[in-house]
SEKOLMAR-939562 format. One line per field, with one value per atom (N, C-alpha, C): residue number from 1; atom name; x, y, z. Coordinates in Angstrom, 3 decimals. Example, Ala and Ser with C-alpha at 12.3 -4.5 7.8 and 13.67 -1.06 7.14 Angstrom:
<rs>
i (1,1,1,2,2,2)
at (N,CA,C,N,CA,C)
c1 (13.190,12.300,13.200,12.850,13.670,12.900)
c2 (-5.690,-4.500,-3.300,-2.250,-1.060,0.030)
c3 (7.800,7.800,7.800,7.080,7.140,7.870)
</rs>
This chain:
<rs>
i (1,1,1,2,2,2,3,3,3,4,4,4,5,5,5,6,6,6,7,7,7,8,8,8,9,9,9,10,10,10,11,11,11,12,12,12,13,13,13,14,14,14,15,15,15,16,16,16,17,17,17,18,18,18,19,19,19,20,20,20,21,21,21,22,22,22,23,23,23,24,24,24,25,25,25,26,26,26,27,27,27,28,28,28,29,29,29,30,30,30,31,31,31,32,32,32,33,33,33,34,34,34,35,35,35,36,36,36,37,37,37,38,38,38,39,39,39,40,40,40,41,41,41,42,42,42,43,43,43,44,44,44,45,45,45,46,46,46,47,47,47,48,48,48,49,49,49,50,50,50,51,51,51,52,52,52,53,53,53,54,54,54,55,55,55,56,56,56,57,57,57,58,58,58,59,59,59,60,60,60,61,61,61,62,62,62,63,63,63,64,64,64,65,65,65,66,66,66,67,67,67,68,68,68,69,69,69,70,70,70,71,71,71,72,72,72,73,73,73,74,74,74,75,75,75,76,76,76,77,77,77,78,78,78,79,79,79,80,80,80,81,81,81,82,82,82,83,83,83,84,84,84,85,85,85,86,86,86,87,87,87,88,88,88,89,89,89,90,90,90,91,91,91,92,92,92,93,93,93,94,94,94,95,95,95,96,96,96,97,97,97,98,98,98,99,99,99,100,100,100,101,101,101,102,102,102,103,103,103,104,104,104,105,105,105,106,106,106,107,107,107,108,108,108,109,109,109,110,110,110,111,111,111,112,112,112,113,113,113,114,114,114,115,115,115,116,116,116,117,117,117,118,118,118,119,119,119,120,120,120,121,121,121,122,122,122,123,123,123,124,124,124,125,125,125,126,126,126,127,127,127,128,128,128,129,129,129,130,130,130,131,131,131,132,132,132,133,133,133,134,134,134,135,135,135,136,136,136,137,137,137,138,138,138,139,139,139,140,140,140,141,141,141,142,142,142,143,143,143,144,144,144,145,145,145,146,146,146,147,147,147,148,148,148,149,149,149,150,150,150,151,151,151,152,152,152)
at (N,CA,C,N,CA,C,N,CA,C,N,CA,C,N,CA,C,N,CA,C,N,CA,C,N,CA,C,N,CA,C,N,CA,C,N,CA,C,N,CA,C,N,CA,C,N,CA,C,N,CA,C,N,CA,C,N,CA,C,N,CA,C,N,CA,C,N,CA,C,N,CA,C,N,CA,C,N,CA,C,N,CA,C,N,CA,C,N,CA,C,N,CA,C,N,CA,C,N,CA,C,N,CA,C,N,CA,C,N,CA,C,N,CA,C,N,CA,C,N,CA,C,N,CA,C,N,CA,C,N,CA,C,N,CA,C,N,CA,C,N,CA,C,N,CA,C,N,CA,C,N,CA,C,N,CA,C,N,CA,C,N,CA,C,N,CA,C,N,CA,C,N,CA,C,N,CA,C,N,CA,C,N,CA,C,N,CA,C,N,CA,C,N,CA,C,N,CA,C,N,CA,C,N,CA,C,N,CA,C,N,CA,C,N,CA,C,N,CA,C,N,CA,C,N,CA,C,N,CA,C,N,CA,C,N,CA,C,N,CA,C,N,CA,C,N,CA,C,N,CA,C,N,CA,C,N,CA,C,N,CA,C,N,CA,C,N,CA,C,N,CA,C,N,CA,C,N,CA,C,N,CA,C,N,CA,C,N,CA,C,N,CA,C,N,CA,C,N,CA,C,N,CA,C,N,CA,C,N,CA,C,N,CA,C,N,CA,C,N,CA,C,N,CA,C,N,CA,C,N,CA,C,N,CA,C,N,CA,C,N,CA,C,N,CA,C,N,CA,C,N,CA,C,N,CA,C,N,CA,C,N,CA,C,N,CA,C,N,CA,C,N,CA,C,N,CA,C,N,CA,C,N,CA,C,N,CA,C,N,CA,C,N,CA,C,N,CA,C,N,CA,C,N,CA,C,N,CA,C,N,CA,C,N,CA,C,N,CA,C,N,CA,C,N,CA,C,N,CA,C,N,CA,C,N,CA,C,N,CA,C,N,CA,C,N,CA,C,N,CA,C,N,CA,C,N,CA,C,N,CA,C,N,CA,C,N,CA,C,N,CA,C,N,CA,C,N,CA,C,N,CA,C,N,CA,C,N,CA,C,N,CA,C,N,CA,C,N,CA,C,N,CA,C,N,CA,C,N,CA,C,N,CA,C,N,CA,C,N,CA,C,N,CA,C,N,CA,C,N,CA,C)
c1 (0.851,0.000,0.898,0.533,1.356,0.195,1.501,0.929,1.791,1.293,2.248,2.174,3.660,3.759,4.858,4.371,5.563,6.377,5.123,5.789,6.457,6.241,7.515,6.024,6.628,5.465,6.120,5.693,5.911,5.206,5.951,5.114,5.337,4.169,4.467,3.903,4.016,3.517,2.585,1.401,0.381,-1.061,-1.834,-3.233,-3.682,-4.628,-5.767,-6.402,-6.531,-7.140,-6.043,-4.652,-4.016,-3.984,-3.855,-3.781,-2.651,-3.137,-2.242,-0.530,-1.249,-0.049,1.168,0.714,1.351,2.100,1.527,1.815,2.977,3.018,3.897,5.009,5.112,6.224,6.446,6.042,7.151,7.154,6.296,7.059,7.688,7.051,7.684,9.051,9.270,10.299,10.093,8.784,8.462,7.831,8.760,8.434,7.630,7.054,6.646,5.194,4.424,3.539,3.370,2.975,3.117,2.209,2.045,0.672,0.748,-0.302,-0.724,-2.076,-3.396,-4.141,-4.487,-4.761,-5.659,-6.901,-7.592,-8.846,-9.008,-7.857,-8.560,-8.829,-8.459,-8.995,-7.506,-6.285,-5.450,-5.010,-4.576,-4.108,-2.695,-1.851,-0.545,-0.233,-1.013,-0.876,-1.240,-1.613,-2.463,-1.468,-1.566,-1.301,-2.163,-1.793,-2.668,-2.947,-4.523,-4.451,-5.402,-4.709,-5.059,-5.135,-4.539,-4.216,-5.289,-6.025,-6.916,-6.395,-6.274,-6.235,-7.011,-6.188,-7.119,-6.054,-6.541,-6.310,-5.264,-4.151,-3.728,-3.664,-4.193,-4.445,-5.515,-6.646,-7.575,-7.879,-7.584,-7.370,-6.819,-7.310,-7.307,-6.440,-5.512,-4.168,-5.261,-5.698,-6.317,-7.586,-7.960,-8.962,-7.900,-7.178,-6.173,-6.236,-7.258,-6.989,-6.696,-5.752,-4.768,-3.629,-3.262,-1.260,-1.521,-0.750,-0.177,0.562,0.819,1.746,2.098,3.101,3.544,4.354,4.355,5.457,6.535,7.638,8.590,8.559,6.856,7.113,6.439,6.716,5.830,7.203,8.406,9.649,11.033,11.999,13.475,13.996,14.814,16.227,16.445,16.688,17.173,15.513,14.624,13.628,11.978,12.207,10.645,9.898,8.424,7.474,6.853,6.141,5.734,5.053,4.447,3.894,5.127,6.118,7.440,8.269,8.390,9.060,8.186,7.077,6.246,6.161,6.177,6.428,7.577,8.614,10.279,9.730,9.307,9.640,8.737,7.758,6.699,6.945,7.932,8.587,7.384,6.787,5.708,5.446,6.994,6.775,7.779,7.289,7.774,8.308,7.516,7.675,8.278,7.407,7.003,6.232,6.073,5.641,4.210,3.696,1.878,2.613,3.732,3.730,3.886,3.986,4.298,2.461,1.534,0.169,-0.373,-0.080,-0.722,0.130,1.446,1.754,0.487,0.323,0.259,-1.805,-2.252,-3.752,-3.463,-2.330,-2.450,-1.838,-1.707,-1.056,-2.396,-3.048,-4.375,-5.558,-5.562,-6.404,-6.114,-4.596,-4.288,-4.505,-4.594,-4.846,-6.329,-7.174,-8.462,-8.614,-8.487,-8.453,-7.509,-6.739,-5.394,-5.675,-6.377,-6.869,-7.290,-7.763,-8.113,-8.492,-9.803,-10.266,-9.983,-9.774,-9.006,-10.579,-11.768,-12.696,-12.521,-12.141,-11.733,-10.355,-9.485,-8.319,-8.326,-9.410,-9.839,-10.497,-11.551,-12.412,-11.870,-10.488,-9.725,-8.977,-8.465,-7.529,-7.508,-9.193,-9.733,-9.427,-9.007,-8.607,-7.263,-6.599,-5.285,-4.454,-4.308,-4.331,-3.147,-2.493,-1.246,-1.272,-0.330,-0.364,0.368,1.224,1.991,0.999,-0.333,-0.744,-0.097,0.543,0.817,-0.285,-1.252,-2.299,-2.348,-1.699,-1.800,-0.351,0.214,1.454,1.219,0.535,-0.103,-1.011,-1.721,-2.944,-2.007,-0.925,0.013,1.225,1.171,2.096,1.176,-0.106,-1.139,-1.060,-1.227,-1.715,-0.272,0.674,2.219,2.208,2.224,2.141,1.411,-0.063,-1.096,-0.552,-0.106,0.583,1.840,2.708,3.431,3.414,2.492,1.693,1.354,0.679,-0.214,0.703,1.954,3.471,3.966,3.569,4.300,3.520)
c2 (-1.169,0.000,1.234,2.568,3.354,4.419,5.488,6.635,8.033,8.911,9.955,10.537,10.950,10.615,11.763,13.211,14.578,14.764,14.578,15.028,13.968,12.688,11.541,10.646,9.991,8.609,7.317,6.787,5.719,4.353,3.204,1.839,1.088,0.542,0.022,-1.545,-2.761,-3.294,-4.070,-3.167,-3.382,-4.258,-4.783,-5.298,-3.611,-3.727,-2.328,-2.171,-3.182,-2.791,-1.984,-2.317,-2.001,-0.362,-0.169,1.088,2.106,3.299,3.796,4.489,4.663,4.383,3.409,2.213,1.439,1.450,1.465,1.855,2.820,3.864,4.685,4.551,3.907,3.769,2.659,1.449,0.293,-0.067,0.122,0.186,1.055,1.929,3.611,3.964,3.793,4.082,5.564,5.698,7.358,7.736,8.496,7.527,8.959,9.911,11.595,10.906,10.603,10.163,8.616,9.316,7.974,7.160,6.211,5.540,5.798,6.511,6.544,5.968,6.033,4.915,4.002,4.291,2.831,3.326,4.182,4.200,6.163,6.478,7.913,8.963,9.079,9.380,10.754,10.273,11.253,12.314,11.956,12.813,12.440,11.987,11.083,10.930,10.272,9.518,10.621,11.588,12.758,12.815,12.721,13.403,14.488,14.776,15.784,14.774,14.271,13.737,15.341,15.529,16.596,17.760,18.312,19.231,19.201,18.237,17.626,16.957,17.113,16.282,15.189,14.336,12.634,11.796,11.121,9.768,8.880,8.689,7.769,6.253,5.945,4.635,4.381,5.008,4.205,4.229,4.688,4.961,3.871,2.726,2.321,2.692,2.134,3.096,2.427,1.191,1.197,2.210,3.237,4.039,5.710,5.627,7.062,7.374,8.704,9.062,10.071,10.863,12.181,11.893,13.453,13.282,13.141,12.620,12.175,13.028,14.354,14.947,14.324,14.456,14.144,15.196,15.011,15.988,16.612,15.409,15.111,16.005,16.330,16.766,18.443,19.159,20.296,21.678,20.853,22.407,21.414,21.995,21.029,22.045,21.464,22.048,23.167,23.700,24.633,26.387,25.384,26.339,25.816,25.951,26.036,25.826,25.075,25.576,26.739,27.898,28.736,27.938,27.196,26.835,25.751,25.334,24.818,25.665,26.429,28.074,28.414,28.565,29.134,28.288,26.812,25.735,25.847,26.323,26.552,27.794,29.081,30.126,30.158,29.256,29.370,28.317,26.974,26.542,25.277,24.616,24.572,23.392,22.316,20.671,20.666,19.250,18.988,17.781,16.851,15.322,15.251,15.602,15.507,14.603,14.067,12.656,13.114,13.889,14.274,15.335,15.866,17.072,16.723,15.857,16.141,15.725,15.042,15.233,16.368,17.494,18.486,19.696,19.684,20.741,20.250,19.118,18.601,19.092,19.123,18.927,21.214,21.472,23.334,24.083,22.780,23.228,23.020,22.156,21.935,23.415,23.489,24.488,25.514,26.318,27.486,27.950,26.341,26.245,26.254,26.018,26.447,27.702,28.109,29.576,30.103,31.020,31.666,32.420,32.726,33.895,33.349,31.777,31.861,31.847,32.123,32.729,31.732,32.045,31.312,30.180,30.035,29.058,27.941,28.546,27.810,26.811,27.378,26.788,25.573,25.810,24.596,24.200,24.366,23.212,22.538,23.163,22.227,21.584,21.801,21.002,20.277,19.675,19.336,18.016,17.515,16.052,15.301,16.543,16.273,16.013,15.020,15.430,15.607,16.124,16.545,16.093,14.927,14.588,15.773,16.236,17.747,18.583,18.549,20.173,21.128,21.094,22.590,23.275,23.139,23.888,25.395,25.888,27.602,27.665,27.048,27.172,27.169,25.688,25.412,26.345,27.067,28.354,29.150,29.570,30.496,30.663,29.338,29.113,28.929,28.758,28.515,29.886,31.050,32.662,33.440,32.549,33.423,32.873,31.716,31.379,31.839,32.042,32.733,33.952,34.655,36.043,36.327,35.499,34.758,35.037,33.547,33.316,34.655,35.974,36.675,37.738,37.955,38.554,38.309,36.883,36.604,36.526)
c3 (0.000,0.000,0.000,-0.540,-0.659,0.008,0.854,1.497,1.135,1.585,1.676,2.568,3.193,4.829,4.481,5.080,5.041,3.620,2.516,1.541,0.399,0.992,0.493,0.151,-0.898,-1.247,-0.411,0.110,0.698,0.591,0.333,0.556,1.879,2.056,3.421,3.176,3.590,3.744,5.187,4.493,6.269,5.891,6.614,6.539,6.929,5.576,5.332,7.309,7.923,9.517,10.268,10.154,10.832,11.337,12.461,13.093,11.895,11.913,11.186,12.373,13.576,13.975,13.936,13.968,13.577,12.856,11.546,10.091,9.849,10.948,10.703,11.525,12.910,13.680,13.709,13.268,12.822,11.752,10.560,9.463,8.650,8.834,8.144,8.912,10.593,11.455,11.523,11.470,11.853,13.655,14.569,16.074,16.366,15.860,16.344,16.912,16.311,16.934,18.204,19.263,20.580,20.988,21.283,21.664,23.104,23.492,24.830,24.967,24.407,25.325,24.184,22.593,21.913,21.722,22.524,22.208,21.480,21.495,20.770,21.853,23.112,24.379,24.696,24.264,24.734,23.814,22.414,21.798,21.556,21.964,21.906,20.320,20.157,18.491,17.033,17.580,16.948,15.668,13.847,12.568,12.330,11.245,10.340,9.022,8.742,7.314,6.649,5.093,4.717,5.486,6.494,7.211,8.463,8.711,9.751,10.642,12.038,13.073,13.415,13.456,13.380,14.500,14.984,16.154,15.444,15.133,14.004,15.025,16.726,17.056,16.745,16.044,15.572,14.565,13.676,12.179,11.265,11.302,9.846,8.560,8.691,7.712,6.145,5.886,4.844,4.280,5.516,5.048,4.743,5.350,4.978,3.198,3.324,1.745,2.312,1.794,1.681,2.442,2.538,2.814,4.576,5.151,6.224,6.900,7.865,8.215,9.590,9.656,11.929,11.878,13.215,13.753,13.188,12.568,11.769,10.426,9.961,8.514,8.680,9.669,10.023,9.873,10.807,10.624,10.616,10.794,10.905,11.902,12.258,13.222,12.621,11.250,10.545,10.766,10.789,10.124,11.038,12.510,12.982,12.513,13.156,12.297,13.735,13.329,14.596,15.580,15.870,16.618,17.999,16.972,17.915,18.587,17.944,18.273,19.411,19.690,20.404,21.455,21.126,22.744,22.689,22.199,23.040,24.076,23.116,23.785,25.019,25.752,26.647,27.504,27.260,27.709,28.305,26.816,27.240,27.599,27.052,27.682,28.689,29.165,31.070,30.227,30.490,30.070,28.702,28.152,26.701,25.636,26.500,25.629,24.799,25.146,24.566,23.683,23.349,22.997,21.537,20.920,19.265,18.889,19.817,19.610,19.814,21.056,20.850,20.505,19.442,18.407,17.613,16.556,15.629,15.830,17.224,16.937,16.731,17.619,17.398,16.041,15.457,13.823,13.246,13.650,13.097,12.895,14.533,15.176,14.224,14.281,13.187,11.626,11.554,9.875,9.446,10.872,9.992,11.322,11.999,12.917,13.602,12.015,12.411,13.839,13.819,15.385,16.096,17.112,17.832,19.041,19.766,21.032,22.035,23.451,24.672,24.357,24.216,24.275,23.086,21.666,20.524,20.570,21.667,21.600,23.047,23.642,24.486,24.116,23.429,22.400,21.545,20.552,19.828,20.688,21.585,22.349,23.334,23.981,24.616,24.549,23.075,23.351,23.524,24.123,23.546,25.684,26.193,27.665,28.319,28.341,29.229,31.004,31.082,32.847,33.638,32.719,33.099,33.801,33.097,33.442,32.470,31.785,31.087,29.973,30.632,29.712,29.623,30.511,30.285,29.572,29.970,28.568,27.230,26.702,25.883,25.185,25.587,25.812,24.922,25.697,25.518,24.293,24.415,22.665,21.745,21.549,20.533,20.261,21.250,21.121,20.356,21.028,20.629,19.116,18.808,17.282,16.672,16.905,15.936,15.861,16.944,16.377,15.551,15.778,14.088,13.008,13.152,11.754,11.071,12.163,11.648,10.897,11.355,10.945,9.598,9.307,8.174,6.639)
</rs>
């Protein structure tokens, strides 16, 4: 089966059921997305298909139509994407382990509401759960990036 996963065509060989996480961290060797629970509940595993935030532990890599982004395919070492820039500058992971799910669901959020409101950015991000607690960080690099974004 072939995907496109940050830009690159890729074949993988998977059963159409298989989790698309899966799909992407042991056969692709793509590790940005984490499994934290299986059921869609944390946000851990969180891509962008077609610039949409989706669950990739319950996702069906045989139903994936469009491009595939993770973590991995958003900025590089060389060149941020704002929203990473904005969890450096707010200092916004502890652990880290939830954090390449909730850049990936606030890259989401921006791309369909460059601007938005402290209620929009907890409604998008409501599924995404941090054991940290850093949600006013989080809050805070969503607001510092949208103002960015709004720069450039």
């Amino acid at each position: 089966m072939r995907l496109t996963v940050n830009g690159k065509a890729i074949r993988i060989d998977a059963e159409p059921e298989m989790p698309l996480l899966w799909a992407l961290r042991d056969l692709a060797g793509i590790k940005g997305p984490k499994f934290g629970c299986g059921i869609a509940a944390c946000g851990a595993c969180t891509v962008l298909v077609d610039g949409a935030a989706v669950r990739s532990c319950v996702l069906p890599v045989g139903q994936v139509d469009g491009e595939v982004t993770t973590i991995e395919g958003i900025g590089s070492s060389e060149a941020l994407h704002p929203v990473q820039q904005a969890w450096i500058d707010e200092q916004v992971a502890q652990c880290g382990y939830c954090q390449a799910g909730q850049i990936m669901s606030a890259v989401a959020l921006l791309n369909e509401i460059p601007a938005p409101s402290d209620e929009e950015i907890d409604r998008a991000m409501g599924g995404n759960l941090c054991r940290c607690a850093t949600y006013p960080r989080i809050r805070a690099a969503i607001k510092r990036a949208s103002d960015t974004s709004a720069e450039t």
